[in-house]
C-alpha positions as a Markdown table, in Angstrom:
| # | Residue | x | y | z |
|---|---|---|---|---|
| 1 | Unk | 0.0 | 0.0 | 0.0 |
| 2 | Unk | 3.1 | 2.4 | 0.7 |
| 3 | Unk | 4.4 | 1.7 | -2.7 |
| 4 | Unk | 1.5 | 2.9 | -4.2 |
| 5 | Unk | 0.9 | 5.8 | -2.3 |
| 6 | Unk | 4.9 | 7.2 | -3.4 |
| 7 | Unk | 4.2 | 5.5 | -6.7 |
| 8 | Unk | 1.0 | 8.1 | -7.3 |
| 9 | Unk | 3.2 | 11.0 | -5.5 |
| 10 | Unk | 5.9 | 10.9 | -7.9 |
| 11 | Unk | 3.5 | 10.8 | -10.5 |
| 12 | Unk | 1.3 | 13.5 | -9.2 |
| 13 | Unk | 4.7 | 15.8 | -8.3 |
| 14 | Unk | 6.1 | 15.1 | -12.2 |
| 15 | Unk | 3.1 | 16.1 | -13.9 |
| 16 | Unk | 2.8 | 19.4 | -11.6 |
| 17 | Unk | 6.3 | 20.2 | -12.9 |
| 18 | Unk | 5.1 | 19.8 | -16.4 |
| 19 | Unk | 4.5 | 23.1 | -17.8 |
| 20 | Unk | 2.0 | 22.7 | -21.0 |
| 21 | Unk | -0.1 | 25.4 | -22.5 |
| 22 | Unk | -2.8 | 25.1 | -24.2 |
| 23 | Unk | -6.3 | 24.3 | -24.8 |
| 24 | Unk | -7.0 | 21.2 | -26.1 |
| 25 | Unk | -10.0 | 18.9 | -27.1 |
| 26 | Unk | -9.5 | 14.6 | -26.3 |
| 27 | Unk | -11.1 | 12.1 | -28.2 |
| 28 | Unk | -12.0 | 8.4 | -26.9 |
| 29 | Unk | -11.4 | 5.7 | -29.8 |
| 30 | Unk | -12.2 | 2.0 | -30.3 |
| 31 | Unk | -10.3 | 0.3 | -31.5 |
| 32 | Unk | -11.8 | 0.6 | -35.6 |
| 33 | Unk | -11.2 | 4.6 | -35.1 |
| 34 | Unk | -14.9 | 4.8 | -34.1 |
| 35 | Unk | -15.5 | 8.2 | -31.3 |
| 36 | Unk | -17.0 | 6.5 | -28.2 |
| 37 | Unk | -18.9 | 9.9 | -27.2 |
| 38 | Unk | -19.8 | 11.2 | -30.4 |
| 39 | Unk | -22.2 | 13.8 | -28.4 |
| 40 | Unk | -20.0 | 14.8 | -25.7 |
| 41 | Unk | -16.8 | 17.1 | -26.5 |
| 42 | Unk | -13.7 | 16.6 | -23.7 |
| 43 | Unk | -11.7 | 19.9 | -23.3 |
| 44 | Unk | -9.0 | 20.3 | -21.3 |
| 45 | Unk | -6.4 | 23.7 | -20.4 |
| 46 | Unk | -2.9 | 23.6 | -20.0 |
| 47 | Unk | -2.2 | 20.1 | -17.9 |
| 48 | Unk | -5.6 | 18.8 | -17.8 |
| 49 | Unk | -4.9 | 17.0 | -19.9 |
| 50 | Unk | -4.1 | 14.4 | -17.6 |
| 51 | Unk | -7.1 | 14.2 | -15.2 |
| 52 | Unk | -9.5 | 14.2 | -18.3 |
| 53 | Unk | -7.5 | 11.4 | -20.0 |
| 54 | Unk | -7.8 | 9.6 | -17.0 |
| 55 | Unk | -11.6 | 10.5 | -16.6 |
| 56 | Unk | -12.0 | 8.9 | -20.7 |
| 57 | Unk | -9.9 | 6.1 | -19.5 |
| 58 | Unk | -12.1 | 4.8 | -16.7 |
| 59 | Unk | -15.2 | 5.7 | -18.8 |
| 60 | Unk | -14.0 | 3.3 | -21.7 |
| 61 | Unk | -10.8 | 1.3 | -20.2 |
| 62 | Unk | -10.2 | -0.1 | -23.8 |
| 63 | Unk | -9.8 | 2.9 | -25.9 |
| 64 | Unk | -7.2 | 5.2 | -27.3 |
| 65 | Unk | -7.3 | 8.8 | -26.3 |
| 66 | Unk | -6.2 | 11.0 | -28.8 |
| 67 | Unk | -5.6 | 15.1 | -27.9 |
| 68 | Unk | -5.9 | 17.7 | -30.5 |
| 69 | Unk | -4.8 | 21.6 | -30.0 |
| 70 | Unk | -7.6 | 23.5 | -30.3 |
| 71 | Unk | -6.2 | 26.2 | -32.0 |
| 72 | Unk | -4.0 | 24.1 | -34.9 |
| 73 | Unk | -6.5 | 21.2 | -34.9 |
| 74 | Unk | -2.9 | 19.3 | -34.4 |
| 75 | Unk | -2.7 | 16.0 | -32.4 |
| 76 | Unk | -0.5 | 16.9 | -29.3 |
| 77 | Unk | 2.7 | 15.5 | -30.6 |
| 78 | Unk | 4.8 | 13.3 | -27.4 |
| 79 | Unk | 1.1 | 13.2 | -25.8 |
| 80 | Unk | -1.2 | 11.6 | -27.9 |
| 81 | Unk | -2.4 | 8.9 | -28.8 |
| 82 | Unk | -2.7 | 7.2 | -25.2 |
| 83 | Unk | -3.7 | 3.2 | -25.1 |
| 84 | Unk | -6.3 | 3.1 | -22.1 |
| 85 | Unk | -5.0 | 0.2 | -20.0 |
């Protein structure tokens, strides 16, 4: 349980050193390319990124999230896309 517990604080501690900018709009996939929630539109600022590719992750475990720049309409090179585990 302890290993855990540092294992999330690192994490947590690494992605508040993380300095991204940006607004950006995440996409759920199956795995034919198909959006899993056509209807609903996931935007995230700056590192939200994480928390809301979490959040798509634990709504659909088995999907790849994919993060565009709002701005460029780019796919967030380094970042995306993310295999849901």
């Amino acid at each position: 349980m302890m290993k855990k517990i540092g294992l999330l604080s690192v994490i947590l501690l690494l992605n508040g050193c993380m300095t991204l900018n940006g607004d950006y709009r995440l996409v759920a996939l199956d795995e034919n390319g198909n959006d899993l929630a056509p209807k609903v539109q996931m935007l995230a600022q700056g590192t939200g990124i994480y928390r809301s590719k979490i959040v798509l992750c634990k709504a659909f475990p088995k999907a790849t999230v994919r993060i565009y720049d709002i701005r460029t309409n780019e796919e967030l090179k380094g970042k995306s896309p993310r295999k849901c585990r």
